[in-house]
C-alpha positions as CSV (number, residue, x, y, z in Angstrom):
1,X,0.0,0.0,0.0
2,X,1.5,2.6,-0.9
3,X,0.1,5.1,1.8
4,X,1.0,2.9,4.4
5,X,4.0,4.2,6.3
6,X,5.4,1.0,7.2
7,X,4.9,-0.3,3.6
8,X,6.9,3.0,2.8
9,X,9.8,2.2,5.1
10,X,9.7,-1.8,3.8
11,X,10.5,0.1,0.0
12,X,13.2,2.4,1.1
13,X,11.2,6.0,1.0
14,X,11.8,6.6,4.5
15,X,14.8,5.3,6.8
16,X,14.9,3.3,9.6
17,X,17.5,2.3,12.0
18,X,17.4,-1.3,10.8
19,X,18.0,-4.0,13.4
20,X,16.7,-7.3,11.4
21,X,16.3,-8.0,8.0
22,X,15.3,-10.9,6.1
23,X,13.2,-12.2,2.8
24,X,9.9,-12.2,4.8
25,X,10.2,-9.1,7.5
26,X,11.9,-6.2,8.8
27,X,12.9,-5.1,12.2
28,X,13.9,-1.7,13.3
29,X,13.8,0.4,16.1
30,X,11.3,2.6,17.3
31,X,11.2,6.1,16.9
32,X,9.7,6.8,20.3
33,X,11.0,4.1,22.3
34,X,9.1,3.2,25.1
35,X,11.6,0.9,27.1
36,X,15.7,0.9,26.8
37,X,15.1,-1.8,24.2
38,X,12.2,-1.3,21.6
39,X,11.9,-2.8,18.1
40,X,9.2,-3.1,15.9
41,X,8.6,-6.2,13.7
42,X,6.9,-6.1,10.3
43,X,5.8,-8.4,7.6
44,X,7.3,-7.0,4.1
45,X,4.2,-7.7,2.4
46,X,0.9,-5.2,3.9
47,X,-1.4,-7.3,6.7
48,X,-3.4,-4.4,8.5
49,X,-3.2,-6.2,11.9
50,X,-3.5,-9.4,13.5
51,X,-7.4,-9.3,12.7
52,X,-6.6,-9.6,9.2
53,X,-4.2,-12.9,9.7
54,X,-6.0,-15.6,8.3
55,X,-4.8,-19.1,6.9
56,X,-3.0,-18.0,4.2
57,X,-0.9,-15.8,5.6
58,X,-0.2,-17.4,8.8
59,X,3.5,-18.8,8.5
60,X,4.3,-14.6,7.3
61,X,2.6,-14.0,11.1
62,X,4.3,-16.7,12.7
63,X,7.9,-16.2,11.2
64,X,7.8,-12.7,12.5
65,X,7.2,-14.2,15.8
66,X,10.2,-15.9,15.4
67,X,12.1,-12.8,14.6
68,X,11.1,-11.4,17.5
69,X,13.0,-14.3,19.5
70,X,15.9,-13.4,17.1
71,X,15.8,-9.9,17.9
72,X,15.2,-9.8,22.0
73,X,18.7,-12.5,21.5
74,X,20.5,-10.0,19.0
75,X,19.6,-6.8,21.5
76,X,20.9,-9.1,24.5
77,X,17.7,-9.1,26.3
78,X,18.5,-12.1,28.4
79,X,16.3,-11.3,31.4
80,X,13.2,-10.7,29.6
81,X,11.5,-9.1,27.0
82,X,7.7,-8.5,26.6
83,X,5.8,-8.9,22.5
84,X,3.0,-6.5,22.0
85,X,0.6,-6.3,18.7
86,X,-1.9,-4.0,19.4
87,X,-5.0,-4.6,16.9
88,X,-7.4,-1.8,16.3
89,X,-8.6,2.1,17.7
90,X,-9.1,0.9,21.0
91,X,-6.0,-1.0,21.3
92,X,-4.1,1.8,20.4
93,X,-3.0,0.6,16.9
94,X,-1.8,3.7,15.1
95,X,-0.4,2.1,11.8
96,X,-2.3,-0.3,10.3
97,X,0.3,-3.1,9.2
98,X,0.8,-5.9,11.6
99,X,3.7,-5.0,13.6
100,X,4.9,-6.8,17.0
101,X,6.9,-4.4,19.4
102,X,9.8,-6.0,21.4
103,X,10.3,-4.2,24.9
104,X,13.1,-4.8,27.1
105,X,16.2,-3.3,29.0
106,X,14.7,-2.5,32.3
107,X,12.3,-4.5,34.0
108,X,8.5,-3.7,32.8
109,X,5.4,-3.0,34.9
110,X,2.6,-5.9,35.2
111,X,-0.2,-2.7,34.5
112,X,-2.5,-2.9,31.4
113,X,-3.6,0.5,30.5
């Protein structure tokens, strides 16, 4: 989608500090972390959330779950690291392309907002 700014920084139009990369996803930091540690994981090809993860696309969900392992080991987050994805308005999903954050670096609250 071309509108969509994490389809924009998959293509290049707009940097990222790039943590991960592979065929399948990308993984870069945040640009307003909110822990020592914060990366976002993304899918390459546009999902709007994890409502819109169906059968077909499942293993492109799943491997950036993986990558999230990969990334909480590359950034040394050895004690702990917490995967959010939030889905919709109300969760506080501001871009809509699937996207798992990985937190760590400190130890995190228990609260839910």
């Amino acid at each position: 989608m071309s509108n969509c700014l994490f389809c924009r920084i998959v293509s290049g139009e707009i940097p990222s500090t790039k943590v991960y990369e592979d065929e399948i996803c990308l993984a870069f930091r945040d640009i307003a972390p909110m822990a020592p540690t914060h990366v976002l994981v993304i899918p390459k090809e546009h999902i709007s959330g994890v409502s819109a993860v169906t059968a077909e696309n499942a293993a492109i969900a799943g491997h950036c779950i993986a990558v999230c392992a990969k990334v909480a080991e590359l950034e040394g987050l050895e004690n702990g690291f917490r995967v959010v994805s939030n889905c919709g308005d109300d969760a506080g999903q501001t871009v809509p392309h699937l996207h798992f954050h990985v937190l760590g670096g400190r130890k995190l609250s228990l609260e839910m907002a």
